[in-house]
GUVO-289908 format. One record per atom (N, C-alpha, C): residue in one letter; atom name; x, y, z. Coordinates in steps of 0.02 Angstrom, whole numbers, plus 50000, padded with zeros to 5 digits. Layout:
@resn:A&name:CA&u:X&v:Y&w:Z
...
//
This chain:
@resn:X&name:N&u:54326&v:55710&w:54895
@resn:X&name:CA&u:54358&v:55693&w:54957
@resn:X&name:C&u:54417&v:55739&w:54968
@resn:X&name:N&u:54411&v:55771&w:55030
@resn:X&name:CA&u:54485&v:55818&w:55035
@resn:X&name:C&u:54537&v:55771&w:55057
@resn:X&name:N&u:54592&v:55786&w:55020
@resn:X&name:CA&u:54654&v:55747&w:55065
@resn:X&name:C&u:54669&v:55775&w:55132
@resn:X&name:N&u:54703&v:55727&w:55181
@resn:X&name:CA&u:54711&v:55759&w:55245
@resn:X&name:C&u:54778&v:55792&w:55221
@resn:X&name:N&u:54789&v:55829&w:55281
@resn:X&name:CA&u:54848&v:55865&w:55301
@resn:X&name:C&u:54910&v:55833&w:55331
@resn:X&name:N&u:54872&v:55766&w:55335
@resn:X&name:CA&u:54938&v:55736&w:55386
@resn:X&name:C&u:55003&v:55736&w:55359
@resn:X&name:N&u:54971&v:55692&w:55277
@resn:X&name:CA&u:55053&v:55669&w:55248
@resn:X&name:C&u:55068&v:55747&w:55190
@resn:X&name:N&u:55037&v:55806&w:55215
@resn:X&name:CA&u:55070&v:55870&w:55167
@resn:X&name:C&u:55149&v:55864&w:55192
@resn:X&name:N&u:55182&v:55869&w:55144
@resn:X&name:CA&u:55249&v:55895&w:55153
@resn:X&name:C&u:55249&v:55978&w:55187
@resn:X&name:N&u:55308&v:56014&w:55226
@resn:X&name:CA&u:55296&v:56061&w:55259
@resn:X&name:C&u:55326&v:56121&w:55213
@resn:X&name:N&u:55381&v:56078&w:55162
@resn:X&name:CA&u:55404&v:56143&w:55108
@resn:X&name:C&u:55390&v:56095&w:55035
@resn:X&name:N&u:55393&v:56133&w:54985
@resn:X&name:CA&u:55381&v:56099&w:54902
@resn:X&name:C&u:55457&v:56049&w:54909
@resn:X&name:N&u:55501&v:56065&w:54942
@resn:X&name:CA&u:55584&v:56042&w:54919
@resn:X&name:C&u:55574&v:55969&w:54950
@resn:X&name:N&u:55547&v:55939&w:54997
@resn:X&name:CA&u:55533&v:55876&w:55028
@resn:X&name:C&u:55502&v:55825&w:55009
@resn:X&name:N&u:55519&v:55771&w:55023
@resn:X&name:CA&u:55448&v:55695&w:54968
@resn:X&name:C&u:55406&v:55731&w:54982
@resn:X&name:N&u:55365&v:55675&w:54926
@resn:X&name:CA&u:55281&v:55715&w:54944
@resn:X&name:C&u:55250&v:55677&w:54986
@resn:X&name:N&u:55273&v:55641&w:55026
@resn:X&name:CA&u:55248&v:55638&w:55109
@resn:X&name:C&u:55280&v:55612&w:55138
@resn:X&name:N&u:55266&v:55641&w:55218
@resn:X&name:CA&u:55290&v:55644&w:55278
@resn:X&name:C&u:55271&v:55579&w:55299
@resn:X&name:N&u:55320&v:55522&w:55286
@resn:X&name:CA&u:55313&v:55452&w:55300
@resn:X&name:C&u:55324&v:55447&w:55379
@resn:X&name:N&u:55342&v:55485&w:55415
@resn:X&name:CA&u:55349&v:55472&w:55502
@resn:X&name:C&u:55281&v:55504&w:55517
@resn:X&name:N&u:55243&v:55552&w:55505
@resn:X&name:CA&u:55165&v:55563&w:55531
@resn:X&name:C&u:55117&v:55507&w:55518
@resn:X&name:N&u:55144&v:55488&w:55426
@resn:X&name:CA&u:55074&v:55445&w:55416
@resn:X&name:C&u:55085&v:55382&w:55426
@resn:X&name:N&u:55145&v:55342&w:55465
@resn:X&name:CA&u:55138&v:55290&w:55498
@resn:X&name:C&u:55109&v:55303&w:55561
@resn:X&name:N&u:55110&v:55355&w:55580
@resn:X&name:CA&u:55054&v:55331&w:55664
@resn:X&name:C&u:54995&v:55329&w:55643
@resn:X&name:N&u:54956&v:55363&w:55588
@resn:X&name:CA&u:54901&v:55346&w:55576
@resn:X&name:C&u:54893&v:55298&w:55519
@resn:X&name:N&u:54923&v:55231&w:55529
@resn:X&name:CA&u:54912&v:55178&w:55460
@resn:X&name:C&u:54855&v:55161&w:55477
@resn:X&name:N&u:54826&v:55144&w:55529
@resn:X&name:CA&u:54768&v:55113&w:55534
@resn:X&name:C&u:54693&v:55157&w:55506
@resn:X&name:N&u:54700&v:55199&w:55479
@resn:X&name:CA&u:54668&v:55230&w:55451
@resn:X&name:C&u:54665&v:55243&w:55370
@resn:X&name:N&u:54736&v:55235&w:55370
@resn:X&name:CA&u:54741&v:55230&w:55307
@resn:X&name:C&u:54716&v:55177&w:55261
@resn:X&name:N&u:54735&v:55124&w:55293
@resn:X&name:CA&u:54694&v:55055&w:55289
@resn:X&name:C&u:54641&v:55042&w:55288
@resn:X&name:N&u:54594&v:55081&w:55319
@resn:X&name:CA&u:54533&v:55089&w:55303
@resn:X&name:C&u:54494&v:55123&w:55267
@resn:X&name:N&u:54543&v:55161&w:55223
@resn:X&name:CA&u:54497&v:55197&w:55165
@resn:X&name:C&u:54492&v:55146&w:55102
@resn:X&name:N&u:54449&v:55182&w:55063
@resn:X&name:CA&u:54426&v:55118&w:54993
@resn:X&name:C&u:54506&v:55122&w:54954
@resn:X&name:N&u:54489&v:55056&w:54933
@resn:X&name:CA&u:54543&v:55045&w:54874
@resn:X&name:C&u:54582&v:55107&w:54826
@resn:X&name:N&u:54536&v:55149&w:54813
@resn:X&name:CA&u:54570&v:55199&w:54774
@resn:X&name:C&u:54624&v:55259&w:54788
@resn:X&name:N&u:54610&v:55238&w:54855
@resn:X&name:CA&u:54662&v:55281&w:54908
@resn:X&name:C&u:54722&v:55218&w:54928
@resn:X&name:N&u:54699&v:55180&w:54962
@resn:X&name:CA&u:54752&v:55152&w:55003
@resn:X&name:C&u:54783&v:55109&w:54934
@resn:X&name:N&u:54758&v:55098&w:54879
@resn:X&name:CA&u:54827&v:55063&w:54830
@resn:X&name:C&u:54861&v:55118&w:54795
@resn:X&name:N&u:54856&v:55156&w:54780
@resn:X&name:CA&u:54900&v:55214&w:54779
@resn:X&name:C&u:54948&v:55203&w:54829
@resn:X&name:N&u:54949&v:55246&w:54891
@resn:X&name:CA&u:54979&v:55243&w:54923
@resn:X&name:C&u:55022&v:55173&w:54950
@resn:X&name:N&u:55003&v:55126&w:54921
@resn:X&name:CA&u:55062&v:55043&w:54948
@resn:X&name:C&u:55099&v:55057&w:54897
@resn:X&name:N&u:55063&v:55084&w:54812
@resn:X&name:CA&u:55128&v:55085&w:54761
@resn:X&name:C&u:55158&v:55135&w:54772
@resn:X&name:N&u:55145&v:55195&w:54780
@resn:X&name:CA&u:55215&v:55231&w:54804
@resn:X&name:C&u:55265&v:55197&w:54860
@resn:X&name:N&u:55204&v:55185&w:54907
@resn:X&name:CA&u:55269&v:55148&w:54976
@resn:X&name:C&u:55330&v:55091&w:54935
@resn:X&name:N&u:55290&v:55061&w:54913
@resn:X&name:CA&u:55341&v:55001&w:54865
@resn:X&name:C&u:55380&v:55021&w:54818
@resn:X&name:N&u:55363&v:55041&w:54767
@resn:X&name:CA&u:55375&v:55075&w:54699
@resn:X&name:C&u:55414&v:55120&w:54717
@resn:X&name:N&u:55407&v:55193&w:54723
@resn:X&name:CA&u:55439&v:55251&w:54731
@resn:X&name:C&u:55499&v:55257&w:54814
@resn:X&name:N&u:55476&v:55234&w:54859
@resn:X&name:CA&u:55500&v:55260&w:54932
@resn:X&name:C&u:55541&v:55172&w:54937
@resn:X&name:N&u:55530&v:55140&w:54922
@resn:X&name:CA&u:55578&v:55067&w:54922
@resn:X&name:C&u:55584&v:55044&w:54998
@resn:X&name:N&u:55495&v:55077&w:55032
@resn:X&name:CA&u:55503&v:55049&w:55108
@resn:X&name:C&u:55451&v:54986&w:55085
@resn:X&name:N&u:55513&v:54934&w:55112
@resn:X&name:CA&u:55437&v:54880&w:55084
@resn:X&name:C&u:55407&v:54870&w:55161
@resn:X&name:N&u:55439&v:54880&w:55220
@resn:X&name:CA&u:55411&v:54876&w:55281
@resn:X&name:C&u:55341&v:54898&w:55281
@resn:X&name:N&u:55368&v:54970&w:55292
@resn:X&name:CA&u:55281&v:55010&w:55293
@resn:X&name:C&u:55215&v:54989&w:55240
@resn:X&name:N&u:55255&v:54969&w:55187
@resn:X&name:CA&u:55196&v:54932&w:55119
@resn:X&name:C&u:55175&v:54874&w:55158
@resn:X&name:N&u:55198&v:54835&w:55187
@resn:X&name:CA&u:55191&v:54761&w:55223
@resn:X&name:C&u:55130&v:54792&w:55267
@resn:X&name:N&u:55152&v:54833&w:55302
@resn:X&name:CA&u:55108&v:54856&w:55350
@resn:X&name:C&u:55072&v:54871&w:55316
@resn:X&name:N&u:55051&v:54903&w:55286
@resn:X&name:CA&u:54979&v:54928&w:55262
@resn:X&name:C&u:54936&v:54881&w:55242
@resn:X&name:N&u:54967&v:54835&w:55189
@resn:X&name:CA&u:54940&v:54782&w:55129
@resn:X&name:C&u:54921&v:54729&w:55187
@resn:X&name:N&u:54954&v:54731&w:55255
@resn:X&name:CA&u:54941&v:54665&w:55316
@resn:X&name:C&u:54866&v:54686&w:55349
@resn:X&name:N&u:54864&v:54784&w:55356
@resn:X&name:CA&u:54787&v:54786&w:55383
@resn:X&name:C&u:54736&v:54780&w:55347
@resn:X&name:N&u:54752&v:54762&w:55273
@resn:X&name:CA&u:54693&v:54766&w:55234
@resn:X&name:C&u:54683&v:54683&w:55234
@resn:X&name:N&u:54626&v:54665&w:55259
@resn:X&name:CA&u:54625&v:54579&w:55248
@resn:X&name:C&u:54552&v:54594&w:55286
@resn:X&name:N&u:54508&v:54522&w:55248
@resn:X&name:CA&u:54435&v:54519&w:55287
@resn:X&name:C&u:54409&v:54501&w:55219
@resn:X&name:N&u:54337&v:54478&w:55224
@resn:X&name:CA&u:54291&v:54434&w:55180
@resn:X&name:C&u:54288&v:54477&w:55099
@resn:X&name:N&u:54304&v:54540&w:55106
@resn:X&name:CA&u:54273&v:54590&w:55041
@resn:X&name:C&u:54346&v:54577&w:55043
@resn:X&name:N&u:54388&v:54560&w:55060
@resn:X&name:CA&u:54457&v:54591&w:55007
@resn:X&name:C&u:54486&v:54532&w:54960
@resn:X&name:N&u:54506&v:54563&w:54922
@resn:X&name:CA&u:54513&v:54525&w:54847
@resn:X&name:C&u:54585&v:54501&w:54846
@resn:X&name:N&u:54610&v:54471&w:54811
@resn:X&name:CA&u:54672&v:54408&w:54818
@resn:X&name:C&u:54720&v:54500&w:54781
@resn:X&name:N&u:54725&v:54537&w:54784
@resn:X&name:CA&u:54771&v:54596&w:54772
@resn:X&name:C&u:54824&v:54611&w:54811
@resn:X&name:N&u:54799&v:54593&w:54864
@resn:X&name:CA&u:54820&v:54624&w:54941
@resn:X&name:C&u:54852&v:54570&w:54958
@resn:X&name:N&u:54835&v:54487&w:54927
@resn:X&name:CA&u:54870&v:54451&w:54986
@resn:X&name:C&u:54931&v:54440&w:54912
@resn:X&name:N&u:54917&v:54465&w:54832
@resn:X&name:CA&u:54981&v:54465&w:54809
@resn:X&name:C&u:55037&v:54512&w:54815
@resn:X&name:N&u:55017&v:54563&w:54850
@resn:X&name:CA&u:55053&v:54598&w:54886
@resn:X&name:C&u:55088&v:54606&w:54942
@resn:X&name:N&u:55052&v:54582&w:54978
@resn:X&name:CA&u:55084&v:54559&w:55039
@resn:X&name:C&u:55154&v:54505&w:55025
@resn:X&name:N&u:55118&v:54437&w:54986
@resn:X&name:CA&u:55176&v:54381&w:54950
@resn:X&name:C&u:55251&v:54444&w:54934
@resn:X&name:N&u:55239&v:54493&w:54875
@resn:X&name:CA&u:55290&v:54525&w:54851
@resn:X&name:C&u:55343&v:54561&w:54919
@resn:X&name:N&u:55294&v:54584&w:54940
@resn:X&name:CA&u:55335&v:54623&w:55012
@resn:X&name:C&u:55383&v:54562&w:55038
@resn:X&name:N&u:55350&v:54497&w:55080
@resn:X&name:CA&u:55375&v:54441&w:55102
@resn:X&name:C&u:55452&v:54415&w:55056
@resn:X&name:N&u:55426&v:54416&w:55013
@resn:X&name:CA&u:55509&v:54412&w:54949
@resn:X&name:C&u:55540&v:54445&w:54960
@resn:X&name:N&u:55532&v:54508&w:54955
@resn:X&name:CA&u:55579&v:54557&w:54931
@resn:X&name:C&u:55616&v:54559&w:55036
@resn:X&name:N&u:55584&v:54564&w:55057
@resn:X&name:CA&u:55625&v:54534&w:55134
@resn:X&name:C&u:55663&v:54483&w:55162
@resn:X&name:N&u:55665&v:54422&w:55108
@resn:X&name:CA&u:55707&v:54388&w:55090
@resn:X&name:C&u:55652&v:54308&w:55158
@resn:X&name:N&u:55584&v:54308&w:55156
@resn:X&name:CA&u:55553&v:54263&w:55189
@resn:X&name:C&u:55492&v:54241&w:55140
@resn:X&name:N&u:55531&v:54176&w:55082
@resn:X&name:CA&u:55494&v:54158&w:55012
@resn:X&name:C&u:55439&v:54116&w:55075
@resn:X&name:N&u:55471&v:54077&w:55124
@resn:X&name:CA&u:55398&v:54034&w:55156
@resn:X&name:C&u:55327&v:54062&w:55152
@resn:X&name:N&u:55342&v:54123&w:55203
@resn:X&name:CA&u:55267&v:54182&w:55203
@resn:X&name:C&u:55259&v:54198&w:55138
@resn:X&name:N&u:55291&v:54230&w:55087
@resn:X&name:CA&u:55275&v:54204&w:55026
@resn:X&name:C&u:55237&v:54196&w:54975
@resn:X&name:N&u:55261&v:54128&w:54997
@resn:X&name:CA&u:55231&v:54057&w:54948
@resn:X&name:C&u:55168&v:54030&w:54955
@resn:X&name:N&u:55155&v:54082&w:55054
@resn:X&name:CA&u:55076&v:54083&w:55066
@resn:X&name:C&u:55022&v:54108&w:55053
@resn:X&name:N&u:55059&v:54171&w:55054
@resn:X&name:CA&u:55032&v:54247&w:55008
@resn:X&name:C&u:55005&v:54233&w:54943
@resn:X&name:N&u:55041&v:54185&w:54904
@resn:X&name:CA&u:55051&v:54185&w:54830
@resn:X&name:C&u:54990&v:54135&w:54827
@resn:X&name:N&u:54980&v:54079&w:54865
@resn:X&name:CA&u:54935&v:54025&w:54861
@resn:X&name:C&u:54873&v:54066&w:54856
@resn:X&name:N&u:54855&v:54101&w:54929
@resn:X&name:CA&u:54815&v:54127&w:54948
@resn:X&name:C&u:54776&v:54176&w:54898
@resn:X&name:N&u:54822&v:54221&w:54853
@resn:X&name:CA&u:54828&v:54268&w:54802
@resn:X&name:C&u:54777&v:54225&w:54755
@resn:X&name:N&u:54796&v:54172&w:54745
@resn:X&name:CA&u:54785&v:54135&w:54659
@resn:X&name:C&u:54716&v:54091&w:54697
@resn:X&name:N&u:54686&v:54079&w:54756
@resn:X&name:CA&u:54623&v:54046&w:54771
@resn:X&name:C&u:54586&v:54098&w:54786
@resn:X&name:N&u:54595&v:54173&w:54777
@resn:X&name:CA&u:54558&v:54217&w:54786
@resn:X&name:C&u:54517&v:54228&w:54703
@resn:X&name:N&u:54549&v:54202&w:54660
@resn:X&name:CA&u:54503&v:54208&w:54602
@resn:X&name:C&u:54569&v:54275&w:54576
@resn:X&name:N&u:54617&v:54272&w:54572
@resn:X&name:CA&u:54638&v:54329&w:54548
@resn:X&name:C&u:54635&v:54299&w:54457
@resn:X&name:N&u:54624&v:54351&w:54415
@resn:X&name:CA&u:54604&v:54317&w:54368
@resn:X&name:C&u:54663&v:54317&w:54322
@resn:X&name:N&u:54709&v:54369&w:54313
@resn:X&name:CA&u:54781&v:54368&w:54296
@resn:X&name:C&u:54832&v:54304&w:54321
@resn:X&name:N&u:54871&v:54265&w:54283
@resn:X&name:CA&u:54923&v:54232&w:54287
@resn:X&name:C&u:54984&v:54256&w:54350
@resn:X&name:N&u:54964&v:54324&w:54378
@resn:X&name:CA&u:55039&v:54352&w:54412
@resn:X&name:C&u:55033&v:54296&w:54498
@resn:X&name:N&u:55007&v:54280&w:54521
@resn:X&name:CA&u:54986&v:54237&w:54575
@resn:X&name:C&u:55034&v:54170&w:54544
@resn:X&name:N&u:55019&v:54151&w:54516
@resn:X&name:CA&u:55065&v:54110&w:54481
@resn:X&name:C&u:55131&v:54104&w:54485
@resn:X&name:N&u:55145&v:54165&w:54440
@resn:X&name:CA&u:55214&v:54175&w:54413
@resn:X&name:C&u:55255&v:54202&w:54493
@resn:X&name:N&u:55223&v:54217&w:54507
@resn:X&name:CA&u:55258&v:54242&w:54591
@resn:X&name:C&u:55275&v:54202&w:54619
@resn:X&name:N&u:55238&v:54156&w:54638
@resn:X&name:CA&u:55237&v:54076&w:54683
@resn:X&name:C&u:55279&v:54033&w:54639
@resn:X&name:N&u:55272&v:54029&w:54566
@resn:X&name:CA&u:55361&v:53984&w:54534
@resn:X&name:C&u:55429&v:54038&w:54547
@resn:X&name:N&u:55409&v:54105&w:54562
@resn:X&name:CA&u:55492&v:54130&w:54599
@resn:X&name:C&u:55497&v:54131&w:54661
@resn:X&name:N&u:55448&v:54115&w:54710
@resn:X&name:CA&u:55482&v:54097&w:54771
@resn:X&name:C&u:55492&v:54033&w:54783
@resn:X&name:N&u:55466&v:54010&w:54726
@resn:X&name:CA&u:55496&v:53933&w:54755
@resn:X&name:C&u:55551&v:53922&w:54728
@resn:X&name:N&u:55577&v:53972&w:54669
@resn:X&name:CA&u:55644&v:53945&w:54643
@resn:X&name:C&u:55706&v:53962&w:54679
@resn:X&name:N&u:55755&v:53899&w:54667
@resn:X&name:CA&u:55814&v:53915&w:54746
@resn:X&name:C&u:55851&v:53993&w:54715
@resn:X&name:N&u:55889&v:54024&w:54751
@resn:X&name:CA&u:55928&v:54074&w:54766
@resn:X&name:C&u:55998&v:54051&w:54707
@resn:X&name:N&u:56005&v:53970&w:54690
@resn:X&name:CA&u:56057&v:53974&w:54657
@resn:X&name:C&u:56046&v:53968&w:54586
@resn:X&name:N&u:55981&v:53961&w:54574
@resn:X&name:CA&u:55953&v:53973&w:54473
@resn:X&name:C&u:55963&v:54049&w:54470
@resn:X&name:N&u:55932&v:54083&w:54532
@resn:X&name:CA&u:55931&v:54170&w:54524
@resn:X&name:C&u:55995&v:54200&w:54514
@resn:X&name:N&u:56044&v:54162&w:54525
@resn:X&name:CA&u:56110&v:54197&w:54548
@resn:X&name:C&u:56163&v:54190&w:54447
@resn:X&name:N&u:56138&v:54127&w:54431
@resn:X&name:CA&u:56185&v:54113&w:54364
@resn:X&name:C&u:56218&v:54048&w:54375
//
């Protein structure tokens, strides 16, 4: 598979992508297989600390084939934005998808825990 050109950086000295091109084309991005588009949410999350654009992405991926990954991702984005409700839905949703790991779990006992256990 060739990578597109969209998200090339234009010099080596710049991220390695041009996050204002490849948001006009998310909807595409979203539609490539898993091995492309989860890459790219963990850099968005992980490396670039836009959890917006990760939201966006991880929000177009949803439908009968998609696996409880996406909606524990989505949950993480919803946290880290400081909205545990959406969440706590994410997280439900995550753990009745058959995710077979404990993290569906452990996600959904930290958004439900108040702001003042987190604090000390």
């Amino acid at each position: 598979m060739r990578a597109p050109t969209v998200a090339r950086p234009a010099s080596s000295a710049g991220p390695l992508l041009d996050l204002g091109r490849l948001a006009r084309d998310a909807g595409s991005w979203a539609s490539q297989p898993a091995c492309v588009s989860k890459p790219l949410f963990r850099y968005l999350y992980h490396e670039r600390g836009d959890v917006r654009q990760a939201l966006d992405l991880a929000s177009q991926r949803r439908g009968p084939d998609c696996c409880g990954w996406w909606a524990l991702q989505r949950g993480r984005c919803f946290l880290r934005l400081g909205m545990p409700r959406d969440a706590e839905q994410q997280f439900r949703t995550a753990s009745e998808a058959g995710d077979p790991m404990p993290r569906a779990h452990l996600w959904l006992a930290k958004a439900r825990t108040p702001n003042v256990y987190r604090v000390g």
